[in-house]
C-alpha positions in Angstrom: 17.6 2.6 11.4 16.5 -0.3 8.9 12.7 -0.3 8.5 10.6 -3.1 6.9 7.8 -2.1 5.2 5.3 -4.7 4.5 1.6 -3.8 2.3 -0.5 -6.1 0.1 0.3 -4.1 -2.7 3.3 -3.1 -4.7 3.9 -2.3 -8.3 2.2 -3.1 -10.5 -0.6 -2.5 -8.4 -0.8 1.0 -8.0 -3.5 2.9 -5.2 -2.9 5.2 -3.0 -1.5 2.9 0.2 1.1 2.0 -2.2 1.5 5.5 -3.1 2.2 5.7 0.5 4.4 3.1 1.2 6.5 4.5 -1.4 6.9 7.5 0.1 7.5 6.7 3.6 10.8 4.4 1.6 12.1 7.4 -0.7 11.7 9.6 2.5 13.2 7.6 5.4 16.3 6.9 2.7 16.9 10.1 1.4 16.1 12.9 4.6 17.1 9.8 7.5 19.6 7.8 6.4 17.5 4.6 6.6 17.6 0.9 5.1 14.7 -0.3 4.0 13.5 -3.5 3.0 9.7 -3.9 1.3 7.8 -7.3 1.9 4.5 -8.1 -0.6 3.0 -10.4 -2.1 4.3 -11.4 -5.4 2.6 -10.5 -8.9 4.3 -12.7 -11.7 6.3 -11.5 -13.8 7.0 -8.2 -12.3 11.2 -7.5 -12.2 11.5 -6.2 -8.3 15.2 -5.8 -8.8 14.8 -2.2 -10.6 13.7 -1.1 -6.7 16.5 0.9 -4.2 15.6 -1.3 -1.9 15.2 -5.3 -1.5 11.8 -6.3 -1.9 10.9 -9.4 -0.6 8.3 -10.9 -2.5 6.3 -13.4 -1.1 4.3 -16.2 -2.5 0.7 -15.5 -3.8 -2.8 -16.8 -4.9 -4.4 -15.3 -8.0 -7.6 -13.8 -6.1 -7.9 -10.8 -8.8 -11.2 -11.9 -10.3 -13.2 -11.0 -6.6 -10.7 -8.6 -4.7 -10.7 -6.0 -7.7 -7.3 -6.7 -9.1 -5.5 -7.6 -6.5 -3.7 -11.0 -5.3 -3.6 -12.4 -2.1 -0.1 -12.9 0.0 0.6 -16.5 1.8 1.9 -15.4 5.4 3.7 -18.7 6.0 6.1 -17.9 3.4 9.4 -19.5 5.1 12.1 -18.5 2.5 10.9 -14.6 2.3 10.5 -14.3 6.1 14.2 -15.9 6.2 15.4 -12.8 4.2 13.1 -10.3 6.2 15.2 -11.6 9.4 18.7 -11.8 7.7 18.0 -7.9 6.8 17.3 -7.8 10.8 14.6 -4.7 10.9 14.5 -2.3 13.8 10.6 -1.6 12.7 8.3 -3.5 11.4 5.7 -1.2 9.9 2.5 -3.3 8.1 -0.2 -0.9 6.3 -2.6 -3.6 5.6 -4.3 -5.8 8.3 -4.4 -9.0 6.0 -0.6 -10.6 5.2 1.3 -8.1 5.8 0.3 -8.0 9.3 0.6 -11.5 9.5 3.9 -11.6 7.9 4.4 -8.5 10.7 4.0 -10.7 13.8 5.5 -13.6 12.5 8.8 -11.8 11.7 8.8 -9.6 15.3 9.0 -14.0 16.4 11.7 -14.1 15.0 13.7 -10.6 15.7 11.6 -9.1 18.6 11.6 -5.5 16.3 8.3 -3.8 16.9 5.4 -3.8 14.6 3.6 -0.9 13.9 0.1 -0.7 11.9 -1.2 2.0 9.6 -5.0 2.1 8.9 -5.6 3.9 5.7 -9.0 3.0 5.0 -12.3 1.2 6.4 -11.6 -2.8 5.1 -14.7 -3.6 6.8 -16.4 -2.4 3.5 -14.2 -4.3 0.9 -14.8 -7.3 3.6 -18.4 -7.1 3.2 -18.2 -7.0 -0.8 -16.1 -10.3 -0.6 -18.3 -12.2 1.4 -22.1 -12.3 1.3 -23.0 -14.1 4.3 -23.1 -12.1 7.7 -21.2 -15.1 10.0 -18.5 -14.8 7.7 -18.3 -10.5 7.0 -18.6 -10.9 11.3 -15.7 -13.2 11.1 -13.4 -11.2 8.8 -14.1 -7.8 10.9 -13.1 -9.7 14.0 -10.0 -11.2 12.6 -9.0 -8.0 11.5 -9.5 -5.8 14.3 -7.5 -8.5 16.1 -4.3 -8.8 13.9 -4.5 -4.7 14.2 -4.8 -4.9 18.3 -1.8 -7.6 18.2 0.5 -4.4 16.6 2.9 -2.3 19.2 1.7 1.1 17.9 -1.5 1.7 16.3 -2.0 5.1 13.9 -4.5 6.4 11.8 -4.6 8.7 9.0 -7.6 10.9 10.6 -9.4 11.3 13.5 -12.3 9.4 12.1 -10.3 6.4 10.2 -9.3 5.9 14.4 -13.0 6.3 15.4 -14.2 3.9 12.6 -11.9 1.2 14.5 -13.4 1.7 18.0 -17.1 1.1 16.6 -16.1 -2.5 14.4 -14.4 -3.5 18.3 -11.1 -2.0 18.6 -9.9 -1.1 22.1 -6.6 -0.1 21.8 -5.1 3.3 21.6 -4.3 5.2 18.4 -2.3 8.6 16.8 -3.4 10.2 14.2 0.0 10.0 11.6 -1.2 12.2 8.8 -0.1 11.4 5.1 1.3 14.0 2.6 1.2 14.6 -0.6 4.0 14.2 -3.5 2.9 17.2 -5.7 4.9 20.5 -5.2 2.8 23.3 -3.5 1.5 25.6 -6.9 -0.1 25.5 -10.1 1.9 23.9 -13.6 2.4 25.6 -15.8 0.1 26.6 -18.9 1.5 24.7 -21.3 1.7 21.2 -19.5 -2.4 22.2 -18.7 -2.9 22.2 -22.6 -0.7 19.4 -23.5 -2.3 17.3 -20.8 -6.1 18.2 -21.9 -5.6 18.5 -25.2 -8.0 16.6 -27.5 -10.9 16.8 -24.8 -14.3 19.1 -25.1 -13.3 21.6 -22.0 -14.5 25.1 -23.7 -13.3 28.1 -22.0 -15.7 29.6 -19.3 -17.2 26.4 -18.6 -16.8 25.2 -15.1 -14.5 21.8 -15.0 -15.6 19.4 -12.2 -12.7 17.0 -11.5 -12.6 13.6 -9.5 -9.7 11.6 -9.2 -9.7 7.8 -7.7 -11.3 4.6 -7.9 -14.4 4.0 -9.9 -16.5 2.2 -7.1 -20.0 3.1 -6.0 -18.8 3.3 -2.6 -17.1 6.5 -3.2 -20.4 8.0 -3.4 -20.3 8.0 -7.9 -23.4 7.2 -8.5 -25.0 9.7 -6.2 -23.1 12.4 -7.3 -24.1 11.4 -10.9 -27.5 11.9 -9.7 -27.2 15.1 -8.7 -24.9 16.2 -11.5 -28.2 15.0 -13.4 -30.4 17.4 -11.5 -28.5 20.9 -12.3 -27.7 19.9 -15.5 -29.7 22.4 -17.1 -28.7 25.3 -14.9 -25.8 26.1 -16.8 -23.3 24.6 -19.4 -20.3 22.3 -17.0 -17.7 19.2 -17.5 -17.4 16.8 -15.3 -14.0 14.7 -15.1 -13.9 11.7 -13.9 -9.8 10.4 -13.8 -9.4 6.4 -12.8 -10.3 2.7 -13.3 -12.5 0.4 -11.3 -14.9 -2.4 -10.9 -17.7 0.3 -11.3 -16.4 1.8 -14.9 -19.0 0.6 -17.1 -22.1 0.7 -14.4 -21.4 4.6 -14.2 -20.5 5.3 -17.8 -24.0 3.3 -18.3 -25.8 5.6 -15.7 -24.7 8.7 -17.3 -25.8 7.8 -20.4 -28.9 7.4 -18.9 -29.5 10.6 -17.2 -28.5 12.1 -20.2 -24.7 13.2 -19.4 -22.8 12.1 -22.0 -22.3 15.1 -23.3 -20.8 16.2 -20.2 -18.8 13.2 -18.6 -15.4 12.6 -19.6 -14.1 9.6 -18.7 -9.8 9.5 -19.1 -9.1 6.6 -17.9 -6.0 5.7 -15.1 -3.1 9.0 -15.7 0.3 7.4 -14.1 1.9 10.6 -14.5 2.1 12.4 -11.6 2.4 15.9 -13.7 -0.4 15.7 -15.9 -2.3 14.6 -12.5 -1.3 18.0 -11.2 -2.2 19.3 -14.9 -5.7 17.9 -14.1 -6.3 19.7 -11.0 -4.7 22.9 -11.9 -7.2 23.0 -15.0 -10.5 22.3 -12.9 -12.3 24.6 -11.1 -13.7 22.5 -8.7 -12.9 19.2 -7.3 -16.1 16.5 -6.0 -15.4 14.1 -3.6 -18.5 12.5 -2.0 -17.2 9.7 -0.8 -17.7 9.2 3.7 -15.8 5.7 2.7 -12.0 7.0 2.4 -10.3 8.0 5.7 -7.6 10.4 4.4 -8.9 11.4 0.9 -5.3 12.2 -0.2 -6.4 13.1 -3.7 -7.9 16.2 -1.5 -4.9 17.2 -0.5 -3.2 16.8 -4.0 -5.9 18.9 -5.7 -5.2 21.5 -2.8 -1.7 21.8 -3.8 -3.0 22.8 -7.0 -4.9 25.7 -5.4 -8.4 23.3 -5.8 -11.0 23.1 -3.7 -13.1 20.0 -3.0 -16.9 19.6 -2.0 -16.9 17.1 0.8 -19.2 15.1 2.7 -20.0 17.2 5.9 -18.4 15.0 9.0 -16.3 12.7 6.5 -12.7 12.1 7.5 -11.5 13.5 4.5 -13.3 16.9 5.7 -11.3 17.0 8.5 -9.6 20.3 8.7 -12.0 21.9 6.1 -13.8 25.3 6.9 -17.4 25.4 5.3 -17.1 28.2 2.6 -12.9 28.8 3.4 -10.7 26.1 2.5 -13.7 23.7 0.7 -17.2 23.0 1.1 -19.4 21.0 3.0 -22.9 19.4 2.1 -25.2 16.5 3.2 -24.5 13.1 1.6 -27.4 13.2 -0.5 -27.7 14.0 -4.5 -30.2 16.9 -3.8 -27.5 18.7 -1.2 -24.7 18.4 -4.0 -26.6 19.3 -7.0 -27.8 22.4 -4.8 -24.6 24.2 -4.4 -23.9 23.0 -7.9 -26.7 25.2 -8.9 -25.6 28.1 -6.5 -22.1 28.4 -6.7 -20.6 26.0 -9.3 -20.2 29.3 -11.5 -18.7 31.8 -9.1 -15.3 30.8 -10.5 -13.8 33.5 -8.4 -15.2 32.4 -5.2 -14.4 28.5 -6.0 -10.5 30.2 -7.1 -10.1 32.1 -3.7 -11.0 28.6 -1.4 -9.2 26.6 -3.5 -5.9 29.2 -2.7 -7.2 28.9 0.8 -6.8 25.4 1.0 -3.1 25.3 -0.5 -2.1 27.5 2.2 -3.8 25.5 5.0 -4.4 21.6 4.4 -1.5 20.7 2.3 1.2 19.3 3.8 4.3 17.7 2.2 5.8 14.1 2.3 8.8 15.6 3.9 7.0 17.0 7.2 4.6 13.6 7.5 7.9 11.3 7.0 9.8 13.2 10.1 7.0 13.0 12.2 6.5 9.2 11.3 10.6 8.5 12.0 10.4 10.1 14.9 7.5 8.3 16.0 10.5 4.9 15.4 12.5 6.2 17.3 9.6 7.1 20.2 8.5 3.3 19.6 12.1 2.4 20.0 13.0 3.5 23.0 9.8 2.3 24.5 10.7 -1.0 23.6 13.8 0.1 25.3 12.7 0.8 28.6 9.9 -1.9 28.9 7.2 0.8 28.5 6.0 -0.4 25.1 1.6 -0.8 25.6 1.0 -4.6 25.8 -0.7 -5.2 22.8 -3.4 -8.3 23.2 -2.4 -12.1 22.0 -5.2 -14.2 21.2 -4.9 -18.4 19.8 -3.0 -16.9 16.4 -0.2 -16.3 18.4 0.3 -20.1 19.5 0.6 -20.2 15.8 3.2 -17.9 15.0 5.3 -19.2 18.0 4.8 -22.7 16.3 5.6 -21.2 12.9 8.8 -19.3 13.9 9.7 -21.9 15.6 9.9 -24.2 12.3 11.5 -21.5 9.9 14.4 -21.6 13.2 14.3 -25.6 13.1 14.3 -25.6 8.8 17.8 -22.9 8.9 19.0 -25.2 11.3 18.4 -28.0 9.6 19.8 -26.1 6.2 22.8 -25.4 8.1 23.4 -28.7 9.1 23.1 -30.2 5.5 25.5 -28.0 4.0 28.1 -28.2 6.7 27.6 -31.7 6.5 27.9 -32.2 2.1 30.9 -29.3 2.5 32.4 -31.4 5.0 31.7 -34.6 3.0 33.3 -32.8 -0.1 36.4 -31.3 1.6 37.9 -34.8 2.9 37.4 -36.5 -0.4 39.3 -33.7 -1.5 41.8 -34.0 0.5 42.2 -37.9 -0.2 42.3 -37.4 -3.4 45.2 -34.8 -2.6 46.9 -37.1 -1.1 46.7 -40.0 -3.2 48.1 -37.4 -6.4 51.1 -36.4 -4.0 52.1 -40.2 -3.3 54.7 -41.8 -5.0 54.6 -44.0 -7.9 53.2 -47.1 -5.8 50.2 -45.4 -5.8 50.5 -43.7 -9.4 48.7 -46.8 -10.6 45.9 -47.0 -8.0 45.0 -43.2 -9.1 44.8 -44.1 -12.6 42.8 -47.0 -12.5 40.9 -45.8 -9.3 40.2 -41.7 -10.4 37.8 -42.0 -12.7 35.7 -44.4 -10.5 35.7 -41.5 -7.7 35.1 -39.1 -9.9 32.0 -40.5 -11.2 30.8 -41.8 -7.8 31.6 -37.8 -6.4 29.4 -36.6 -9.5 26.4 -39.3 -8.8 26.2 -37.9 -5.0 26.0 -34.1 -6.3 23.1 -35.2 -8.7 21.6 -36.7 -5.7 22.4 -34.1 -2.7 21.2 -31.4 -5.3 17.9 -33.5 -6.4 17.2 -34.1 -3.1 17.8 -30.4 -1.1 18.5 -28.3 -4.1 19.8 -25.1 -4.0 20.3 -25.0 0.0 23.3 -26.6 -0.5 
């Protein structure tokens, strides 16, 4: 089966749909026997050749300064979609509803392959950061739930991401496709703990508080700052706080303010996916108050590590958690978190025992999510097969995509045509020139004087065809 695979972001961009993406390609190669092909928009100066895979990299506008780092694809990117087709995909599979998608549709033009759509996480908020004005966040949630609704299979990575798109319009369908998690199920070892903490203020028998993501207010920081601020003088704690983001200096500010300093540790981004593990096999307790994230994969990563997160009570990423079990659940205010704080953020036996709890019962590897995915293709595919595929709706975009592939087949014609034409061009003054060396000596004379006039005329049409059509000839 040969899978495209088409996100927003790639290396060097790192986040945890890439993290995904990446996955789903290691797994469908190594345990199914796929080909896979990545489309994304293009960072300068990255070397996409180190990859076991093609990446198509796709033109791309420097929109970092207002989308937090990231750059934003070009969909009508004619010579990339050419390569997505030559590779000829049997899925499609977009996990972002802005280019990608759009790249998506254009390309199942072109080779009729399915498209199918993963929703990670609620883009209606990052929408509504980017644009001020209410017309225009209105606009971007319409366009988006309509470039998800165009898609052949909708999934989700929870019950509530799915949810979330029926209240911003969606009507379509959905299946929940859980993600998995890359760390091996159990604890590292001692030493790679104190090689990995090493140099940081963690005394023994003081509770470690861990979070692990982006540093954006959304994620519920700030809050839980707050009521980190209120229990602070309950008993001695660290809080952890692994990542970058917009919000870095706004909550290293605030927790100088409420007086945390002394507490806080901020490590920065960690790459390295053991002393991530190191991290959450050293804390005692992992806080995640954050009803933005749809998945909240880093709870399933500390939960390999036998940690146990605080959630928000109804959150998507406290789906499949048991109150008091497996993790715990509070209110999503500052005075509901710095309560347990208070009550149980020193029973380190009790905070132990869930987080072994939820090792045994949330985690779930990269190896069981990527079969179900792959064998969701091949449900897709034989759907397609037998006509029974869900109509998915078409709205005025898809005049333009028709128009679009349309021109990408008129431009390879038109490629094709040049080429034969300057090799056909090429290959009979060859062969006059052939003949005119095997003549006789009437013509011996007529070469001489004549050769280097062809020659140069020859060379001053190359400089020419090339100028004109470059390298598609």
């Amino acid at each position: 089966m040969k899978v495209c695979l088409l996100n927003d972001s790639f290396p060097p961009v790192i986040d945890g749909v890439v993290n995904v993406m990446m996955n789903y390609a290691d797994h469908l190669i190594a345990d199914h026997g796929c080909e896979i092909m990545i489309g994304t928009p293009e960072y300068p100066g990255t070397d996409y050749s180190t990859y076991p895979y093609p990446v198509a990299a796709y033109p791309s506008l420097n929109t970092a300064a207002f989308t937090n780092g990231y750059r934003t694809g070009i969909p009508m990117a004619f010579k990339e979609l050419e390569q997505m087709k030559e590779f000829g995909p049997d899925i499609i599979h977009s996990h972002c509803p802005a280019s990608a998608t759009i790249i998506a549709r254009v390309l199942r033009e072109q080779c009729e392959a399915p498209v199918v759509f993963t929703y990670h996480t609620k883009y209606d908020i990052d929408i509504t950061r980017a644009f001020k004005l209410r017309p225009l966040i209105e606009e971007g949630i319409n366009t988006m739930v309509t470039n998800i609704e165009a898609c052949d299979d909708i999934w989700v990575v929870s019950r509530g991401a799915g949810e979330s798109l029926k209240k911003l319009g969606m009507t379509r369908d959905y299946i929940v496709m859980n993600n998995g998690v890359d760390f091996a199920k159990g604890k590292v070892s001692d030493e790679l703990v104190r090689e990995t903490t090493e140099g940081y203020d963690l005394p023994e028998g003081v509770p470690v508080f861990l979070y692990v993501g982006r540093l954006i207010g959304y994620k519920g920081l700030p809050m839980l700052l707050d009521a980190l601020a209120l229990m602070k003088d309950a008993y001695d704690f660290r809080m952890v706080f692994v990542g970058k983001g917009p919000d870095e200096d706004l909550l290293k500010n605030k927790a100088e303010k409420l007086g945390l300093s002394d507490k806080c540790i901020f490590t920065g981004p960690i790459y390295n996916r053991d002393h991530l593990r190191a991290w959450d096999t050293r804390a005692d307790l992992f806080l995640f108050p954050s009803s933005f994230d749809t998945n909240g994969l880093v709870v399933r990563e500390a939960a390999a590590c036998g940690l146990a997160s605080v959630l928000i009570k109804d959150s998507c990423a406290a789906e499949g958690i048991t109150d008091g079990h497996n993790g715990f659940l509070i209110e999503e205010n500052e005075e509901s978190l710095a309560e347990f704080l208070r009550q149980h953020g020193q029973d380190l036996p009790m905070l132990h025992e869930a987080g072994m709890n939820a090792m045994n019962e949330i985690y779930m590897s990269w190896d069981e999510c990527v079969d179900t995915a792959y064998k969701r293709y091949q449900t897709v595919l034989d759907m397609k097969k037998s006509g029974t595929l869900p109509e998915h709706k078409t709205s005025t975009a898809d005049f333009l995509f028709a128009i679009t592939n349309r021109t990408l087949e008129e431009s390879e014609r038109l490629r094709r045509f040049r080429k034969a034409l300057f090799d056909d061009f090429r290959a009979t003054a060859h062969g006059m020139m052939e003949n005119i060396m095997e003549e006789d000596h009437i013509w011996t004379k007529f070469r001489d004087e004549k050769l280097p006039e062809i020659t140069e005329m020859m060379e001053e049409f190359r400089k020419e065809a090339m100028k004109k059509y470059g390298d598609t000839i």
